[in-house]
N, C-alpha and C positions, 0 to 999 in steps of 0.2 A: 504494500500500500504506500503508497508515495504523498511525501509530506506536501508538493505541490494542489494536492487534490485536497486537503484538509485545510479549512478555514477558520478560527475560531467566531462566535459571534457571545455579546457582550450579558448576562444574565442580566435579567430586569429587577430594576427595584424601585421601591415605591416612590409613586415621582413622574415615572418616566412616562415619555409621551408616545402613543400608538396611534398608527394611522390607520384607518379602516378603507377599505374600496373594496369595489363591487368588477371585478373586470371580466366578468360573467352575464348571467344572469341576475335578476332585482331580488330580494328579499320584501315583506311586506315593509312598511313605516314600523308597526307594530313591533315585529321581531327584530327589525334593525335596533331601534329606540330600549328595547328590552336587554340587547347582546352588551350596546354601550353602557349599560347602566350597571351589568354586570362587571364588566370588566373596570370602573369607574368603582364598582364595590371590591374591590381587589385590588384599590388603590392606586390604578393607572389614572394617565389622562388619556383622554380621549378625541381626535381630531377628525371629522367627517366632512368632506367636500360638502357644500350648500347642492352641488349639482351631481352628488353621486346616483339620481338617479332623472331621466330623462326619457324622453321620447324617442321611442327607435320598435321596429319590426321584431324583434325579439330577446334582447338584454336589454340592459338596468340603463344602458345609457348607449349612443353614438359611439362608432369605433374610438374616433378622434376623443370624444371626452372623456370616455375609460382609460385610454391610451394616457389621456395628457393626467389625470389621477393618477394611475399607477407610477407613471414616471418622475410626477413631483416626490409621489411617497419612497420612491427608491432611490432620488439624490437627497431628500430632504438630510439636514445635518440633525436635525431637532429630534428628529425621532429616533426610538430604539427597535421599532419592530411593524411589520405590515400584515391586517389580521382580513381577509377574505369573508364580506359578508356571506355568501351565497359561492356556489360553485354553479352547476347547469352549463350553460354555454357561454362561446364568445371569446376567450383566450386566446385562440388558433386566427384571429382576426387581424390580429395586430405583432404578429411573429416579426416580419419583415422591419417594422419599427423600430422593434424590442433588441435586435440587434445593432441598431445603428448608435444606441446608449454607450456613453463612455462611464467604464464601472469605477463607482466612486471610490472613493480609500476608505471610509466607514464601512462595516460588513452588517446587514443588519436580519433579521430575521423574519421571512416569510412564512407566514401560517395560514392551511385551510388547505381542501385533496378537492376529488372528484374533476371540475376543468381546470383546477389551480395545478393541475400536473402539467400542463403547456408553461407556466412560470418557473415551477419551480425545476424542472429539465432545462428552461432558460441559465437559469441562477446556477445550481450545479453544473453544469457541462462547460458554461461558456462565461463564467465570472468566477466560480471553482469557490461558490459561497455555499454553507448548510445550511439550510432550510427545512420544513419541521409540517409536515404529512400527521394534519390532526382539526379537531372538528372546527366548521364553520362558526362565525359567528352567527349566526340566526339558529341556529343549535345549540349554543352555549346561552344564548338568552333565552330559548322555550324552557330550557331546563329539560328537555332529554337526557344529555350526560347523565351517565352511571356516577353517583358520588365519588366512588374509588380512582374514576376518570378523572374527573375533574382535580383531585387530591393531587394526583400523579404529574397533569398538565400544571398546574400552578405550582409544584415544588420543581420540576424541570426546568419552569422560564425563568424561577427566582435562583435557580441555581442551585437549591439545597439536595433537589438531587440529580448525581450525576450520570445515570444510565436508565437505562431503562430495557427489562429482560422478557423478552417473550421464552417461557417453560413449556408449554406443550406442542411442539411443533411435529409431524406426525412424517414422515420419510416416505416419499411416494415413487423413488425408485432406488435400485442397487446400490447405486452413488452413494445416494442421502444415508443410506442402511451400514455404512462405514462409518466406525469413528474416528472421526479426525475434526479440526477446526482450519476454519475458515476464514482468514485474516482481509478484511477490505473495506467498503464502502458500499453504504445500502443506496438505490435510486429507484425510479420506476414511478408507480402511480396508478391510474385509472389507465385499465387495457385498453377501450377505445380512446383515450387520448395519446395514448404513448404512440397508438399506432399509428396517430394522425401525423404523425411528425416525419414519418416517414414521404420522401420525395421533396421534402421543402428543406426550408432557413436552416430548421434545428434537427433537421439528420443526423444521430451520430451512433455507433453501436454504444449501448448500456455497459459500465465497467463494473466490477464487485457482482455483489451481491444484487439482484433484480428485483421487486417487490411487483406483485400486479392482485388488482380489485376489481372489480365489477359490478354493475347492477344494471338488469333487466335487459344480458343479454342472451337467445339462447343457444343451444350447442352447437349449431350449425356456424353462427358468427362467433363466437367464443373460437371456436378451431379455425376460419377465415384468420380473426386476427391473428392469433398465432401463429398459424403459417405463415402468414405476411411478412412478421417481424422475422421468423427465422431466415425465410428466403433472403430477405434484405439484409441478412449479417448482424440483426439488432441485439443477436446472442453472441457474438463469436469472441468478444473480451469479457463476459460473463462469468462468473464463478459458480453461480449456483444462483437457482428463483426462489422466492417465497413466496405463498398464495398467502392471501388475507380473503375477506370475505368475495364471493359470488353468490349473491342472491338475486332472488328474481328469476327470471328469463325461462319458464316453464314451458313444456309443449301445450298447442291447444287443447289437449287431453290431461293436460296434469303433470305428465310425466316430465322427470330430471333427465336431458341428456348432457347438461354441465360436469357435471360429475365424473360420468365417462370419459368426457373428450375432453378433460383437463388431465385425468388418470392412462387416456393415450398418449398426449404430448411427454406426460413424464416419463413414460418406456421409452420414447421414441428420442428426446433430445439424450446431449452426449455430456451434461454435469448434473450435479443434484438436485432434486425441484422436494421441495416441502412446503406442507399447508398447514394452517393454523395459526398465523398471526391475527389476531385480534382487532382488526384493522380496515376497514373500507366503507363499505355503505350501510354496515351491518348496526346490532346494536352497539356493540363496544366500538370503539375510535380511539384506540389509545395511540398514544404521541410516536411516530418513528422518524427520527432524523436523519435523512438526506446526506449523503456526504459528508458524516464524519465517523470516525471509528467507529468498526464492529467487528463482531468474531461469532460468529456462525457455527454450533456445533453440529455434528451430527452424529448417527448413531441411536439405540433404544431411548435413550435420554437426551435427543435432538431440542437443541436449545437457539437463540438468536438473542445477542445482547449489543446493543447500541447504546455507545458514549453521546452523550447530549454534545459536547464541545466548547460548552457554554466556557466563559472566562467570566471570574466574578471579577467587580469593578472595585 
């Protein structure tokens, strides 16, 4: 694992100032107004565009005004972190932009999954910053989170804690069925977005460890993308995948063929694929951090433990 790929970014503490955007899809007023006032109970400040959300054919706002939000929130010096109302759509809109940004010298940290994997595959691959695959805010204000979540997310950004360990991770071929550990960097995200990235701006094969998630898609595309990504080499600096949740995506009759055609690609690809992290569209959402140390066990007692990175101030 190479110290060029690892980034620190700064733990929060009471005080500090958070920018919220929408570069997706809108969230209601309601659960917006709810998320900020939680995280404002948690002793942050809290900064929201007057125009985070607007008139447009399908997201929270115009390419151009999401664009020009996100971009304030990622040179901003004031702020210590950028928190994703909403995921849905609209990320993949403003790729070509998103590149032409010169990465500031402050490292700061991106939070929220689902279409927020087109940013944070931004942030990792191409500014070589951590960023932190974990719930929305308009989920953090319904009050969905599991207690234990939320315990877990708030001791990580304050820094008091520094890893975070997914234990039951279940070995879905030969590979995984080996004990050994696994020295790298976690990345990945939501399978249709990752896959989206393929042919454009931010093509690049996935390095470490691969995470992928899903919701409501079913096995027929489920195995689409995944071949997509294979044929295009998106595996071939890869160490090994980890599945988080896939829900949803049933046949018109009921039946799971996810299940299957996730347990084919694992005979069929040539490192270890394991499932069970706690993570995606499911109930649980706990915090996985992006590009900073991890170590990946496998074996009977297949484990995955990611270093936050955080530096306390």
């Amino acid at each position: 694992m190479s110290k060029k790929n690892v980034s620190a970014w700064n733990a929060l503490q009471p005080g500090d100032l958070i920018d919220v955007i929408a570069p997706g899809s809108r969230c209601s007023d309601q659960e917006l107004e709810k998320g900020v006032k939680t995280l404002e109970a948690w002793g942050y400040r809290v900064r929201v565009d007057s125009k985070i959300f607007g008139p447009d054919v399908i997201c929270a706002n115009t390419d151009a005004e999401r664009f020009r939000q996100l971009k304030k929130a990622l040179l901003a010096k004031d702020s210590k972190a950028i928190w994703c109302a909403r995921g849905g759509y609209g990320a993949i809109r403003f790729t070509e932009e998103l590149k032409k940004l010169k990465k500031p010298k402050n490292t700061k940290l991106l939070i929220g999954y689902s279409d927020v994997t087109t940013i944070h595959h931004f942030l990792n691959q191409f500014w070589k910053w951590p960023s932190l695959h974990g719930p929305l805010l308009d989920r953090v204000g319904r009050g969905d989170a599991h207690p234990d979540e939320i315990q877990e997310l708030k001791a990580v950004l304050k820094g008091e804690q520094s890893e975070v360990v997914f234990s039951k991770l279940i070995p879905m071929n030969k590979m995984a069925e080996k004990k050994r550990t696994i020295k790298a960097t976690v990345c990945g995200g939501n399978l249709m977005v990752v896959n989206s990235t393929l042919g454009g701006a931010f093509q690049k094969p996935f390095p470490g460890i691969v995470f992928l998630e899903d919701r409501g898609e079913r096995g027929y595309r489920v195995d689409r993308l995944l071949k997509q990504m294979e044929l295009a080499g998106s595996f071939k600096q890869a160490k090994a995948i980890v599945l988080g949740d896939f829900v949803g995506g049933l046949e018109a009759d009921g039946k799971d063929m996810v299940t299957p055609i996730l347990q084919r690609f694992a005979d069929e690809i040539k490192i270890p694929m394991f499932k069970g992290v706690e993570a995606g569209h499911g109930e649980k959402q706990r915090a996985i951090f992006f590009n900073t140390p991890a170590e990946l066990v496998g074996g009977s007692q297949a484990s995955l433990k990611i270093y936050t990175g955080a530096a306390k101030r």
